[in-house]
N, C-alpha and C positions, 0 to 999 in steps of 0.2 A: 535479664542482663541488658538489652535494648537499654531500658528506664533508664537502669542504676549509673551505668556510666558517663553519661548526660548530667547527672543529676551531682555526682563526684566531682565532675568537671567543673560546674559550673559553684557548687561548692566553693571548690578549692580557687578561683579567680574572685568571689565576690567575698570570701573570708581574707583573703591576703589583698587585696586591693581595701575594705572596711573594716576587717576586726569582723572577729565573731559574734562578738554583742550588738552589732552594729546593722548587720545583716538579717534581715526577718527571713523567715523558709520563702513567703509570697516570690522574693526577689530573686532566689535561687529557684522554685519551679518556674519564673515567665526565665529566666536566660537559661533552664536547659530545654522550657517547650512542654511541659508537664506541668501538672495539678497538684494545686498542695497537698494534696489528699495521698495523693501518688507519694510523695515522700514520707510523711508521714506511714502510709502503708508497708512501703521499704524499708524505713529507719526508725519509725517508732519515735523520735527524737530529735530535735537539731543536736543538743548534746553527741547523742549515738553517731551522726552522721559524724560531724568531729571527729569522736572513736576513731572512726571508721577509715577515716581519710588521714590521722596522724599514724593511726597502724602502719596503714598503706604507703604513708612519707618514709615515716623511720624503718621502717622491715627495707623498704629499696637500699635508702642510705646505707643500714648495717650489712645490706649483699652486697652494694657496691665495693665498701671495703672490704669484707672477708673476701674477695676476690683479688682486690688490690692486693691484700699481705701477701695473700699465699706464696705469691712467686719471692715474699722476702728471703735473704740470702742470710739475714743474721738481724738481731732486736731492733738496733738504731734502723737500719734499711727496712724493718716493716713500720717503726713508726714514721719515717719520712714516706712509706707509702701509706697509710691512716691519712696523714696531712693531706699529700695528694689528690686522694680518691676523696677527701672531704671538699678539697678546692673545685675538684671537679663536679662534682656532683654540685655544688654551690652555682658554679657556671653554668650548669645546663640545665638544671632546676629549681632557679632562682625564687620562682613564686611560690616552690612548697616552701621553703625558707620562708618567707614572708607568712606564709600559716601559721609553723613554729612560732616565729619573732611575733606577729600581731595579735594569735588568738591565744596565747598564754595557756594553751593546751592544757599542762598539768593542771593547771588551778580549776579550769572548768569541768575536765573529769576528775578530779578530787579523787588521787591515786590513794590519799589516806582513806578513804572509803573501802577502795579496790585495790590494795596494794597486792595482788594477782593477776590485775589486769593485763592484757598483753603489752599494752602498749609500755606499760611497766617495763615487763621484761623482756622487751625488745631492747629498749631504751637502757636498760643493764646488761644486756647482751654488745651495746654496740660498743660503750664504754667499757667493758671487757675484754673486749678486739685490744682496745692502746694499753690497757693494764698489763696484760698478757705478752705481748710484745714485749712492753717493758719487763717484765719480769724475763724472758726469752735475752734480752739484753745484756742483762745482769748475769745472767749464767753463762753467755756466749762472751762475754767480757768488752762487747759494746759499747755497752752501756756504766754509767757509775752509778755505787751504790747507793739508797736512799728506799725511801718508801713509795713501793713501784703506786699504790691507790692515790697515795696524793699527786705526787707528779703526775701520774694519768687526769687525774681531775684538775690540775691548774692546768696542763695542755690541753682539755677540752672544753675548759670556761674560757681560754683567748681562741680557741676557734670561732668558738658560737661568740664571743664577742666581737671577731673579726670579719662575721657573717652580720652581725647586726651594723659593723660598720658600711659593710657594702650594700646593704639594703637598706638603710635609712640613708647613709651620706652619698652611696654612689660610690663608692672607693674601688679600687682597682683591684679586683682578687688576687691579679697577677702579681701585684706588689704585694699585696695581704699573704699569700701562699708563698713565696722566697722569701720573707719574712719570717713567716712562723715557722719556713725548715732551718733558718738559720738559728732563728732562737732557740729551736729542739734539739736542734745538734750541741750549739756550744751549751744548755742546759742540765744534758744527758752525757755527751759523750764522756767515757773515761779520762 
């Protein structure tokens, strides 16, 4: 465990700082202090390492929000905490962001290969969190009707596109996040 964590770390800064294509292992074992040999013995693969460290991204992200909701009071109130706990998590872990948005994850583990993979269904698990809710909505009368899968998937391609804004342009989360509760509400609400 020594190794591995060094080795994630240093990963994960020279993947969101270059692109994963961009990044040779050499360059991630000199900035964690280990032998490429060493990673390779760990991860068997840059690919794998990716795996590894987007598992690692999206399982926090999905716990951070299944913690957010829980305390919702009713559908719209847990999806304005989804929002939340996305904006948050976006502020305080800005550079796993910048993994997501640079190294194009899904395409490089070619989930059509492995559609079992975790990071698969992790990744349908976190999008299930605002699905869910949403449908919690609709039956709490919150929310208006529609089709809880799509509206959940346009709220969560302007997140992730509101996250690509703050990482590539710099944009203010804060403005980004009272934003997108505003547009969910007048969206959603009954």
């Amino acid at each position: 465990m020594e190794k591995i964590t060094p080795i994630l770390n240093a990963a994960r800064d020279l993947f969101a700082e270059k692109g994963f294509e961009q990044t040779p292992i050499a360059d991630i074992a000199k900035k964690a202090g280990v032998a490429g040999g060493t990673i390779i013995y760990h991860f068997k693969s840059k690919e794998n390492l990716l795996f590894i460290l987007i598992r690692q991204i999206l399982y926090s992200l999905y716990r951070h929000a299944q913690d957010e909701i829980s305390t919702a009071t009713n559908g719209l109130n847990a999806v304005e905490s989804y929002i939340r706990a996305f904006f948050s998590f976006l502020d305080s872990r800005g550079s796993d962001f910048k993994v997501l948005l640079k190294t194009n994850p899904f395409e490089v583990i070619n989930l059509q290969e492995h559609p079992n993979a975790d990071v698969k269904l992790i990744f349908d698990r976190y999008l299930d969190l605002l699905v869910d809710a949403i449908k919690r909505g609709q039956a709490d009368g919150s929310i208006r009707d529609g089709q809880p899968a799509e509206l959940g998937k346009f709220i969560f391609a302007a997140l992730f596109g509101s996250a690509q804004l703050k990482v590539v342009f710099g944009d203010s989360s804060t403005n980004l996040r009272d934003s997108a509760l505003h547009f969910a509400r007048a969206g959603l609400k009954k």
